[in-house]
Residue frames as a rotation matrix with the C-alpha (Angstrom) as fourth column:
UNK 1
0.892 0.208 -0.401 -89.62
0.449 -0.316 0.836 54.26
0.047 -0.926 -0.375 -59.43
UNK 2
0.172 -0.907 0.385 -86.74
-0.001 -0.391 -0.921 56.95
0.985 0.158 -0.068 -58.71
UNK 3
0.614 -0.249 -0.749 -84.82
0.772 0.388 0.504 56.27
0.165 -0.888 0.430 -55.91
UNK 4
0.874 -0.436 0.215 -83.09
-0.425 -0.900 -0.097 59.39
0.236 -0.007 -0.972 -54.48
UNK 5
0.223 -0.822 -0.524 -78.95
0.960 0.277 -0.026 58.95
0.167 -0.497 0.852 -53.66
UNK 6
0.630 0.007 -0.776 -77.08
0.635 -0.581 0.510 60.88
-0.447 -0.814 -0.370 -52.38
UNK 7
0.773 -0.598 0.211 -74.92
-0.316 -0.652 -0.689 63.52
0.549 0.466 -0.694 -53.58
UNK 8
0.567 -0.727 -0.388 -70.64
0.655 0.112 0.747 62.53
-0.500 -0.677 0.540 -52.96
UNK 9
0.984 -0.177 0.002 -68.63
-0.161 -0.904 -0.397 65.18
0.072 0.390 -0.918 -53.12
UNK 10
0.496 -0.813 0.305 -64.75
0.435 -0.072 -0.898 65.53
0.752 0.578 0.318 -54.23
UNK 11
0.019 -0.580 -0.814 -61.91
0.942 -0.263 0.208 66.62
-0.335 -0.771 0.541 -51.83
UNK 12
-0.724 -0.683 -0.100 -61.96
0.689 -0.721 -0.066 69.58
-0.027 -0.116 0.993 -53.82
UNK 13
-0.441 0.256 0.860 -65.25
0.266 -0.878 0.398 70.40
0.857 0.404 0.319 -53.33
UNK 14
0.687 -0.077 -0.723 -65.30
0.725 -0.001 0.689 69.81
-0.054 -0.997 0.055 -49.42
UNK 15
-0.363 -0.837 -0.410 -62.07
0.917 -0.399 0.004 72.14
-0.167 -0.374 0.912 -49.44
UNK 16
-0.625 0.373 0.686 -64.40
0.209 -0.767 0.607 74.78
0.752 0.523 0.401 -51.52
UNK 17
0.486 0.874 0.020 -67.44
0.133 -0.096 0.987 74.65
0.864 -0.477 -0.162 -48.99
UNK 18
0.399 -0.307 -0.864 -64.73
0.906 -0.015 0.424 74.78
-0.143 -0.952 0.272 -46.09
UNK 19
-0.762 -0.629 0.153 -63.51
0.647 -0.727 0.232 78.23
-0.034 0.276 0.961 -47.89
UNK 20
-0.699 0.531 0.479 -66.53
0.174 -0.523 0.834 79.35
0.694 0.666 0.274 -48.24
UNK 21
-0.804 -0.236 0.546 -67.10
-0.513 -0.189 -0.837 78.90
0.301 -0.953 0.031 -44.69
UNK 22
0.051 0.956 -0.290 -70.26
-0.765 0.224 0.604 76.15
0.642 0.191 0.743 -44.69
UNK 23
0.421 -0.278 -0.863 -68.12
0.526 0.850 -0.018 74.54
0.739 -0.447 0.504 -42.37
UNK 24
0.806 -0.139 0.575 -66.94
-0.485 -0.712 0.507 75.77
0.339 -0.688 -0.641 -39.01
UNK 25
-0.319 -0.926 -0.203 -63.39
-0.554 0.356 -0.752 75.11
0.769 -0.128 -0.627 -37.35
UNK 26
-0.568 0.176 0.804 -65.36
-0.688 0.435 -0.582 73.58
-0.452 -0.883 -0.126 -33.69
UNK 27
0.506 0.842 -0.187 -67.69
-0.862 0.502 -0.074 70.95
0.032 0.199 0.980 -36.55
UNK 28
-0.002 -0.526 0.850 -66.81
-0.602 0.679 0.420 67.64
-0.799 -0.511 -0.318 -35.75
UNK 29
0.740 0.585 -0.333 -66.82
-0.456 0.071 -0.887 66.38
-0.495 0.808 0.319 -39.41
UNK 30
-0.400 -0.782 0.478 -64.83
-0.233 0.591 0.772 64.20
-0.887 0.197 -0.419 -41.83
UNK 31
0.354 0.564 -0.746 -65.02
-0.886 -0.055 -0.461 63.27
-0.301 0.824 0.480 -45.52
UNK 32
-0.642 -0.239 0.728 -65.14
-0.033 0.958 0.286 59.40
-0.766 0.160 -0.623 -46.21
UNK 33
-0.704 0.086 0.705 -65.72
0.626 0.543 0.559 58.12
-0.335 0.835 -0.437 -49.48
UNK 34
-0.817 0.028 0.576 -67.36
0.383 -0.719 0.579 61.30
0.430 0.694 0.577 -50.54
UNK 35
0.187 0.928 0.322 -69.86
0.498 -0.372 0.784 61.73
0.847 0.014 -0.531 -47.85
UNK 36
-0.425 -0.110 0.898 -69.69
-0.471 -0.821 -0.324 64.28
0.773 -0.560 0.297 -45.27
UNK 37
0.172 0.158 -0.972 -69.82
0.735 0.636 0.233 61.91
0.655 -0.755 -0.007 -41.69
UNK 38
0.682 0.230 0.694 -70.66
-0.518 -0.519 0.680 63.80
0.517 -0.823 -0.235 -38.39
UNK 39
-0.648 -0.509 -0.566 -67.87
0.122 0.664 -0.737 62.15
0.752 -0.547 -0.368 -35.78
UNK 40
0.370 0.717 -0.591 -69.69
0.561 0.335 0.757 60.91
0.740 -0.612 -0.279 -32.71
UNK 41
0.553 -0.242 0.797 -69.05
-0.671 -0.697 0.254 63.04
0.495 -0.675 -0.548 -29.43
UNK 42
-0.353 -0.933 -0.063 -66.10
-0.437 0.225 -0.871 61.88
0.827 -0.280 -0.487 -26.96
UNK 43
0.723 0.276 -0.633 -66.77
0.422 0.550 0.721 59.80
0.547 -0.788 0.281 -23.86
UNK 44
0.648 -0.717 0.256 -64.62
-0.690 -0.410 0.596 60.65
-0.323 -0.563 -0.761 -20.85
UNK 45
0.135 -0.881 0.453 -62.25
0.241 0.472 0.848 57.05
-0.961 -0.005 0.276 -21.32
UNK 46
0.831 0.056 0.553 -62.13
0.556 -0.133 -0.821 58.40
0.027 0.990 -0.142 -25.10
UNK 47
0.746 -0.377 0.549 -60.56
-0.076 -0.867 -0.492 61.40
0.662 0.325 -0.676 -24.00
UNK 48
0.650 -0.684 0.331 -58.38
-0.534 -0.101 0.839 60.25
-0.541 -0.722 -0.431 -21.19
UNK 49
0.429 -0.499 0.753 -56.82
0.558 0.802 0.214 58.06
-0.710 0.328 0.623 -23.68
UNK 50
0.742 -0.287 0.606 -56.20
0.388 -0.553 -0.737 60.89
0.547 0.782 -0.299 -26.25
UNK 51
0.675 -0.568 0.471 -54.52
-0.706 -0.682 0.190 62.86
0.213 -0.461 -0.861 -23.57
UNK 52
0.336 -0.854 0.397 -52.15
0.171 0.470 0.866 59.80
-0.926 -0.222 0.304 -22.42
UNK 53
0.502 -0.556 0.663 -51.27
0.855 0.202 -0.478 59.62
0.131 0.806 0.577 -26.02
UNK 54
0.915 -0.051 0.401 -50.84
0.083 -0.947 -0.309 63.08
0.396 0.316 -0.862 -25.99
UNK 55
0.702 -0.563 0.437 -48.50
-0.705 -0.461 0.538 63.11
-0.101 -0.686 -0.721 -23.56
UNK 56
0.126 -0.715 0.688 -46.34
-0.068 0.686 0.725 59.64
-0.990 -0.138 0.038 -24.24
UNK 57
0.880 0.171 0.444 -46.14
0.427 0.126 -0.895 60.00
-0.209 0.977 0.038 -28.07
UNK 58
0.812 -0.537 0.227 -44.48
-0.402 -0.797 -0.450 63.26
0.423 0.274 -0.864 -28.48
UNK 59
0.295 -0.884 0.362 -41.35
-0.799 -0.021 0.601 61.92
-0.524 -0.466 -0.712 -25.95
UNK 60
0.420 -0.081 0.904 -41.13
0.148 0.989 0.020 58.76
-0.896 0.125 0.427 -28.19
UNK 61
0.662 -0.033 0.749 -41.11
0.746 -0.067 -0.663 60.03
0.072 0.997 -0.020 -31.90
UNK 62
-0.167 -0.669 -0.725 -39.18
0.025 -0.738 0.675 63.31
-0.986 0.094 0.140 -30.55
UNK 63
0.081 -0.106 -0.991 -37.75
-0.681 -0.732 0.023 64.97
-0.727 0.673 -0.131 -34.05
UNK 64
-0.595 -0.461 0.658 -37.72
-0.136 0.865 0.483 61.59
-0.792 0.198 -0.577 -35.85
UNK 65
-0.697 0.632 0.339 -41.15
0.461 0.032 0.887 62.17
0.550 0.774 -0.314 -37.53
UNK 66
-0.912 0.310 0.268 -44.11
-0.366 -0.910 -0.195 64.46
0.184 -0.276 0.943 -37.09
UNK 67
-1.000 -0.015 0.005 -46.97
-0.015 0.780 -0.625 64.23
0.006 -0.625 -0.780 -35.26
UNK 68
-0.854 0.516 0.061 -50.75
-0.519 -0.854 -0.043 64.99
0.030 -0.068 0.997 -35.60
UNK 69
-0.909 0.381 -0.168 -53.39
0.407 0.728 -0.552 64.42
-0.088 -0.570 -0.817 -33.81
UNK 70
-0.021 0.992 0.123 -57.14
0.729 0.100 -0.678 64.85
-0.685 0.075 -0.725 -35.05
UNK 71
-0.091 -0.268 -0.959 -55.85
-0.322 -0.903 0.283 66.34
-0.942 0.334 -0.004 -37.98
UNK 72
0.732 0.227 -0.643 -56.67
-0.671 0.073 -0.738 65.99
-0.120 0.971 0.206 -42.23
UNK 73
-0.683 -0.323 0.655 -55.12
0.348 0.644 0.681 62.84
-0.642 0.694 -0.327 -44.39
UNK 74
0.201 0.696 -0.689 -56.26
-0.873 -0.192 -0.448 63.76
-0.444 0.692 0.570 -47.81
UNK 75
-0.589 -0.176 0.789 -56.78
0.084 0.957 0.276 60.41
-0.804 0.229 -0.549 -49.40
UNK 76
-0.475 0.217 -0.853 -57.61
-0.863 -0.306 0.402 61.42
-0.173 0.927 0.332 -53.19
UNK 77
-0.628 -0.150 0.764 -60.37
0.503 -0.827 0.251 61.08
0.594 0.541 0.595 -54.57
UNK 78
0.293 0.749 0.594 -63.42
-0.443 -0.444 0.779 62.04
0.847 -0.492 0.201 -51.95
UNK 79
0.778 0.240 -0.581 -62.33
0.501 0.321 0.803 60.90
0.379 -0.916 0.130 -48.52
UNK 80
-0.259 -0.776 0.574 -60.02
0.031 -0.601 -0.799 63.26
0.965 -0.189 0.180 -45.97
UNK 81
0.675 0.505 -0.538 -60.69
0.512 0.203 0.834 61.44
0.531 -0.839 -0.122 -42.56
UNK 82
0.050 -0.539 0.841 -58.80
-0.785 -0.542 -0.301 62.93
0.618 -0.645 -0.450 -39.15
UNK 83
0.296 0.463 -0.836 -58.14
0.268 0.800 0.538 60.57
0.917 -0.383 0.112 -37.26
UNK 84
0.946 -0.064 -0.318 -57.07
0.276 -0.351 0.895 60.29
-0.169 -0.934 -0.314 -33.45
UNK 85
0.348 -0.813 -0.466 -53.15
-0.210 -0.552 0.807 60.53
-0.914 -0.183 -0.363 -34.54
UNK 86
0.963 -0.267 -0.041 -51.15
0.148 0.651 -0.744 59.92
0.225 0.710 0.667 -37.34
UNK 87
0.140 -0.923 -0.359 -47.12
-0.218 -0.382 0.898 59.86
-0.966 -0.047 -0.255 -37.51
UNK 88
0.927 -0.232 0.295 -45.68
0.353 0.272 -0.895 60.68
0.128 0.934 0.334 -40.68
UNK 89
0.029 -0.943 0.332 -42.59
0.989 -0.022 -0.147 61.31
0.146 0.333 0.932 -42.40
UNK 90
-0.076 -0.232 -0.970 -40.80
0.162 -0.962 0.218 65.06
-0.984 -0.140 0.111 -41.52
UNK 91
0.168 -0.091 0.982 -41.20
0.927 -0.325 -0.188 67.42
0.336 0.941 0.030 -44.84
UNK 92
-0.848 -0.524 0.077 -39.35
0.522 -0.852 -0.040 70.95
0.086 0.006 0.996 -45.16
UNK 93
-0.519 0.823 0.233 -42.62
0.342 -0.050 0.938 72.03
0.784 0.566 -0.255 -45.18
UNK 94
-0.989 0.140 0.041 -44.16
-0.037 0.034 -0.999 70.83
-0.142 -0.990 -0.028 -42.07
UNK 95
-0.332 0.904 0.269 -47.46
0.943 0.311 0.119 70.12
0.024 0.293 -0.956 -44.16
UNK 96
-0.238 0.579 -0.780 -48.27
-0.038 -0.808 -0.588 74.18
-0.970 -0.110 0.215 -44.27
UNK 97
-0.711 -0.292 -0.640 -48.97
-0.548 -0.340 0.764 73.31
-0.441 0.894 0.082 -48.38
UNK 98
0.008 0.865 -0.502 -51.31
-0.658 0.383 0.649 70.61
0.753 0.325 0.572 -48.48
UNK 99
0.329 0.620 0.712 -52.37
-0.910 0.409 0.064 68.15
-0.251 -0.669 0.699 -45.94
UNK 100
-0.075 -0.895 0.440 -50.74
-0.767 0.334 0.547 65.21
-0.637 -0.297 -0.712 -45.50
UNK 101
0.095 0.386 -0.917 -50.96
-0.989 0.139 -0.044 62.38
0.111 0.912 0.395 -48.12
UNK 102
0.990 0.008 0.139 -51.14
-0.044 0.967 0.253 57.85
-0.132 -0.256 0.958 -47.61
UNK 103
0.401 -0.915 -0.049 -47.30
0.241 0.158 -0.958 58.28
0.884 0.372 0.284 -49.13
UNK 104
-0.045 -0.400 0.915 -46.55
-0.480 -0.795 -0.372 60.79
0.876 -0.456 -0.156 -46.46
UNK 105
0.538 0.530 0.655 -48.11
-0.787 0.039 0.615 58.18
0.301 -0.847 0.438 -43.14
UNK 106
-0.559 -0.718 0.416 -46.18
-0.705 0.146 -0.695 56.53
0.438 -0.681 -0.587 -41.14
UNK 107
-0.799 0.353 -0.487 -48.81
0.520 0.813 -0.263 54.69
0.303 -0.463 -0.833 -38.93
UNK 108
-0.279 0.879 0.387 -52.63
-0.425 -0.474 0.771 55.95
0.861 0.050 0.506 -38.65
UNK 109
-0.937 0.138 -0.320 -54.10
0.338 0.138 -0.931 55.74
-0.084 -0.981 -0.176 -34.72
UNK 110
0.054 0.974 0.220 -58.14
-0.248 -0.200 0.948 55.61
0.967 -0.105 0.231 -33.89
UNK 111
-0.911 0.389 0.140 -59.02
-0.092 0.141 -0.986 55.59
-0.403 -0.910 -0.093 -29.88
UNK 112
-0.577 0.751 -0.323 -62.52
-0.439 0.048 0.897 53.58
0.689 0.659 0.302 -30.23
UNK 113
-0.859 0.499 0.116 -65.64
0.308 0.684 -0.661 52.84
-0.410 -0.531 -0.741 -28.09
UNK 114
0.190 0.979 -0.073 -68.72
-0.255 -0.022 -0.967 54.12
-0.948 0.202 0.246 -29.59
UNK 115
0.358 0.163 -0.919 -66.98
-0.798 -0.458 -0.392 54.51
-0.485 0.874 -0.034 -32.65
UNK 116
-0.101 -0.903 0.419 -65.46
-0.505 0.409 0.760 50.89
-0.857 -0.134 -0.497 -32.95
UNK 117
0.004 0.351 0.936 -67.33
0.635 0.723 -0.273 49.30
-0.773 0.596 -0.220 -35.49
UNK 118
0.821 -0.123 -0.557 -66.87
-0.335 -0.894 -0.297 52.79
-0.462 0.430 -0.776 -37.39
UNK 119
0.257 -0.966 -0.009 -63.31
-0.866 -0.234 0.441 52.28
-0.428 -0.106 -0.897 -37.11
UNK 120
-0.096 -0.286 0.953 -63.47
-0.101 0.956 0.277 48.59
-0.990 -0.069 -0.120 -37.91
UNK 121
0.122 0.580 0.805 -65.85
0.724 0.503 -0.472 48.30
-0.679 0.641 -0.359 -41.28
UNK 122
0.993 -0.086 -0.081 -65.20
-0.113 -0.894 -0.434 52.03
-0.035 0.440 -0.897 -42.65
UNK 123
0.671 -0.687 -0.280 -61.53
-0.718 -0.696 -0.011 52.94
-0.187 0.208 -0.960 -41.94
UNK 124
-0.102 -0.756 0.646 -59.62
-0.079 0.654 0.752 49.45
-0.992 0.026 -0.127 -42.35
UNK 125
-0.042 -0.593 0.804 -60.64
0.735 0.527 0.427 49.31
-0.677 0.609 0.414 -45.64
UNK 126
0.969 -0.041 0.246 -60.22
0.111 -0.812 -0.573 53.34
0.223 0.583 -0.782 -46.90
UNK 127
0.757 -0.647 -0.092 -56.78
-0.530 -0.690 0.493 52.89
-0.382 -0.324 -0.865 -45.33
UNK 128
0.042 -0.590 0.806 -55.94
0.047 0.807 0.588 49.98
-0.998 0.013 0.062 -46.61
UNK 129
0.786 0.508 0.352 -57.22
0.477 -0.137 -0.868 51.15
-0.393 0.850 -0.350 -50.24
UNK 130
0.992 -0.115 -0.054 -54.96
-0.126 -0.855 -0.503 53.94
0.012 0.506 -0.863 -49.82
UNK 131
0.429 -0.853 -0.297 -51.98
0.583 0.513 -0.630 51.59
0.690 0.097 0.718 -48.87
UNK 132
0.110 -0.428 0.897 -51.46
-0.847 -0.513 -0.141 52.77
0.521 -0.744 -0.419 -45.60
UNK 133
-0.199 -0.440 -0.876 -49.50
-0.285 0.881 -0.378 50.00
0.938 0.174 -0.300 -44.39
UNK 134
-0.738 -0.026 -0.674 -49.84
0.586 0.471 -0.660 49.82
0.335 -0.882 -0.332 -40.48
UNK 135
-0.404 0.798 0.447 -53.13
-0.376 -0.591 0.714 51.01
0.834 0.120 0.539 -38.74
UNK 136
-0.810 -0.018 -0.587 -53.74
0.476 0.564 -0.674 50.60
0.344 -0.825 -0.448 -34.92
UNK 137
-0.089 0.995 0.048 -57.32
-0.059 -0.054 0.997 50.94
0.994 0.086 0.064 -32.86
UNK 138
-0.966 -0.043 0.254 -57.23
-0.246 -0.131 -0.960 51.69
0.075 -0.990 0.116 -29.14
UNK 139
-0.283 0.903 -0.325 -60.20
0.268 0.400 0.877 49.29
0.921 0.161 -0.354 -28.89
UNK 140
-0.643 0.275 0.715 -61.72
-0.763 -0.304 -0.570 51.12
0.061 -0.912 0.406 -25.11
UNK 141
0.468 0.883 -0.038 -64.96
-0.734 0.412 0.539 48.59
0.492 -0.224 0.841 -25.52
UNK 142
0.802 -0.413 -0.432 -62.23
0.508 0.851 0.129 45.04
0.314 -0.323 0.893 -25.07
UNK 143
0.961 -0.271 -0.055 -59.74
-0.165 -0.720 0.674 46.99
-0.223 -0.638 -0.737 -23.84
UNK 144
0.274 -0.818 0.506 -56.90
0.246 0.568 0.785 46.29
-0.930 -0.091 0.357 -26.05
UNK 145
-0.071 -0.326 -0.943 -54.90
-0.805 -0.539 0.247 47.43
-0.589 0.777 -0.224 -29.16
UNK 146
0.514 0.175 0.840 -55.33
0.384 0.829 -0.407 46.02
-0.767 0.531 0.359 -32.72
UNK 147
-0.159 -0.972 -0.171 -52.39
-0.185 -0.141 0.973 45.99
-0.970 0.186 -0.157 -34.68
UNK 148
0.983 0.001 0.182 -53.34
0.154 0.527 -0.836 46.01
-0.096 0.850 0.518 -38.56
UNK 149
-0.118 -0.881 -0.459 -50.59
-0.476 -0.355 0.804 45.62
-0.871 0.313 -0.377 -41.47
UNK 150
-0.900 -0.418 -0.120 -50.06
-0.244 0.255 0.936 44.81
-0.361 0.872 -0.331 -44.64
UNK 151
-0.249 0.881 -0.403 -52.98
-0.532 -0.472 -0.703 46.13
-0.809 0.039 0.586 -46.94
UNK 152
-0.858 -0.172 0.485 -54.58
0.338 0.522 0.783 43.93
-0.388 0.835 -0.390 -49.56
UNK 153
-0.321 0.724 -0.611 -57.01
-0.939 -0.326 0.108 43.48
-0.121 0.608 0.784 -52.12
UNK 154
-0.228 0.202 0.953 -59.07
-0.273 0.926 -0.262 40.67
-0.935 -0.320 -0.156 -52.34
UNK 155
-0.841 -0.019 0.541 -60.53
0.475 0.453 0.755 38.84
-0.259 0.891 -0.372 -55.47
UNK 156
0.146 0.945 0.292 -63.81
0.984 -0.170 0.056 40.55
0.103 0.279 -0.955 -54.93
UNK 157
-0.013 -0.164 0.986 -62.23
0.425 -0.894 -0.143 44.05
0.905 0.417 0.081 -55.20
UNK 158
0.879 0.294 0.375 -62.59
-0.146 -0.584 0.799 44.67
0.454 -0.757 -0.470 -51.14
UNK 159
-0.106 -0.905 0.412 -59.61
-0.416 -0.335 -0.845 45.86
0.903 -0.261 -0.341 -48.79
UNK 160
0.904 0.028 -0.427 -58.39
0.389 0.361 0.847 44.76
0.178 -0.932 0.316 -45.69
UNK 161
0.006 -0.829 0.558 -55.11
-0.999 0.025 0.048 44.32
-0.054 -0.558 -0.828 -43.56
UNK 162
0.323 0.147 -0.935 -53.62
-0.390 0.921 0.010 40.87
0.863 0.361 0.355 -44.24
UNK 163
-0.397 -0.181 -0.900 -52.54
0.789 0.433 -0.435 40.62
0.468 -0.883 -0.029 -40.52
UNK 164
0.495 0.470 0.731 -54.34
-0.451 -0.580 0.678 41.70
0.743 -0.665 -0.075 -37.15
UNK 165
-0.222 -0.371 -0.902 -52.55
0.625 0.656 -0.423 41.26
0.749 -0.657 0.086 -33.89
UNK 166
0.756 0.639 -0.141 -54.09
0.291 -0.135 0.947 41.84
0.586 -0.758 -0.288 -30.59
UNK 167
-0.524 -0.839 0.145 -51.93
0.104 -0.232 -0.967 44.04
0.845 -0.492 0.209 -27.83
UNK 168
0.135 0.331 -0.934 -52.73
0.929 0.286 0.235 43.58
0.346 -0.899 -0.269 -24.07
UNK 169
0.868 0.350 0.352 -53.19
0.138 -0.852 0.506 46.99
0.476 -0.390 -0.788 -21.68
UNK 170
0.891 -0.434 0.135 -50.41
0.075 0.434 0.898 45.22
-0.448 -0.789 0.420 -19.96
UNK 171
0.546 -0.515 0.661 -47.84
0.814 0.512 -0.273 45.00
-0.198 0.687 0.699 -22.69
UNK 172
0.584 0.084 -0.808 -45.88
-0.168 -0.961 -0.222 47.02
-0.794 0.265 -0.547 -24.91
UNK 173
0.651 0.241 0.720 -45.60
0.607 0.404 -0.684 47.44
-0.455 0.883 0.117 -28.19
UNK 174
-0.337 -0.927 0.164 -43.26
0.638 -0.097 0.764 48.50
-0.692 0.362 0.624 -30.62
UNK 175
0.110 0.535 -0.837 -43.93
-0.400 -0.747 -0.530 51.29
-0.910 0.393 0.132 -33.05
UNK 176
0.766 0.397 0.505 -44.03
0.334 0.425 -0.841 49.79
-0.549 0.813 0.193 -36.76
UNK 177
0.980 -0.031 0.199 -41.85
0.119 -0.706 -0.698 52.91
0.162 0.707 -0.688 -38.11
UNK 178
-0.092 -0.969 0.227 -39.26
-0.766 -0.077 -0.638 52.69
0.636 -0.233 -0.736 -35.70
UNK 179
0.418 0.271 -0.867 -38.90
0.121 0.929 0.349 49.10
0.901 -0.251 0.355 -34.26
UNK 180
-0.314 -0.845 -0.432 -36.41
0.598 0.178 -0.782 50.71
0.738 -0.504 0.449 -31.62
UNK 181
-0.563 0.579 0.589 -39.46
-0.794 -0.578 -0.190 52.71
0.230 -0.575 0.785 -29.98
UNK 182
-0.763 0.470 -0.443 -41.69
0.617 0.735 -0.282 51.16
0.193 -0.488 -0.851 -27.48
UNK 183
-0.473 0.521 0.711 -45.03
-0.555 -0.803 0.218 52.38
0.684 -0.291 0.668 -26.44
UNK 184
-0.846 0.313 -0.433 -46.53
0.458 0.841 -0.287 50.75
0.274 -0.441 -0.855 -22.85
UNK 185
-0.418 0.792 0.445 -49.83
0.038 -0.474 0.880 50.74
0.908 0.385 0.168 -23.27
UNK 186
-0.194 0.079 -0.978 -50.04
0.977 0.107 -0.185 50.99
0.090 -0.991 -0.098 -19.15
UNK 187
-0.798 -0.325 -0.508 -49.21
0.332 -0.940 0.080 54.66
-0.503 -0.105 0.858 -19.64
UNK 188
-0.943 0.333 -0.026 -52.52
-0.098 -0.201 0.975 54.38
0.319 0.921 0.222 -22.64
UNK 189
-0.396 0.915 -0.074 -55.06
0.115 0.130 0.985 52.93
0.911 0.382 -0.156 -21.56
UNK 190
0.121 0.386 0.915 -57.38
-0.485 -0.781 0.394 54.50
0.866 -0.491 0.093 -18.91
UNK 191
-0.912 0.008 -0.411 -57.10
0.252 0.801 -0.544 52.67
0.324 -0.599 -0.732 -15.81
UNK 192
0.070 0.997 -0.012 -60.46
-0.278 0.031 0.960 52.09
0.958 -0.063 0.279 -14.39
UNK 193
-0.511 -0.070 0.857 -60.69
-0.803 -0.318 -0.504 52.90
0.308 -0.945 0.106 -10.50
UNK 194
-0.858 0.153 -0.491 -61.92
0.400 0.799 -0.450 49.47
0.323 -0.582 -0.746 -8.36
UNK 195
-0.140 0.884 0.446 -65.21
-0.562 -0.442 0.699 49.62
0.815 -0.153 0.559 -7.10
């Protein structure tokens, strides 16, 4: 019996089919472990949470390191997810040469309610693979941040984060990169009007 699989395709031939225009700048799309993943549409507390970030990030990090938000990690060899932010390191550059690179990240940000179990079972362990050391989840479903860090390997070849710590709505948290930055996640997470 043949069993069809799928075709996984290479970062450089996702970058070829995005030259070649088989891809549009408004597709919501992403390349994980060589397959080509539709991203789910936004909810409204999805997007009110992008936009706080939006707005309390940038005054934190200021010129210290660069920001970007739903934007390319190329994580050699087939996967080049986007998440909700990343901060990396500044480069003379400003990334106009190649997309940024796991060396290059700082700390990797998902905002997650349809997509949590996405975010949970998929990206902890392609980021941890790539040794991206700190990796937080604006869980919207429990309403609270999860703090990964420190990326292993197990005995059975699978990846994780060897520590997870839970952050309250209430709280506030330090930034990994720069221990002398706070972010209160009061300012993050949607507030949800009384009924």
């Amino acid at each position: 019996m043949n069993i069809a699989q799928a075709k996984r395709f290479t970062l450089e031939e996702y970058h070829r089919f995005t030259e070649l225009g088989f891809f549009h700048e408004d597709d919501h799309i992403e390349l994980i472990n060589g397959e080509i993943i539709q991203m789910v549409a936004k909810g409204t507390a999805h997007s009110t949470c992008l936009r706080n970030l939006l707005r309390e990030l940038p005054k934190l990090v200021g010129d210290r390191a660069t920001l970007q938000c739903q934007d390319p990690i190329s994580i050699p060899p087939n996967s080049e997810p986007e998440p909700d932010f990343a901060i990396l390191h500044n480069r003379d550059d400003n990334y106009l040469l190649a997309h940024p690179s796991p060396a290059d990240v700082l700390l990797v940000m998902e905002v997650a309610d349809s997509s949590l179990s996405y975010d949970q079972d998929v990206k902890i362990p392609l980021y941890a693979q790539a040794g991206i050391f700190d990796y937080w989840i604006f869980n919207l479903f429990d309403n609270y941040l999860e703090c990964y860090s420190e990326p292993y390997q197990d005995n059975h070849g699978k990846y994780g984060y060897l520590n997870k710590r839970i952050v309250l709505p209430n709280q506030v948290v330090a930034l990994p990169c720069f221990s002398d930055l706070s972010l209160n996640l009061n300012k993050v997470f949607p507030l949800r009007p009384n009924s």
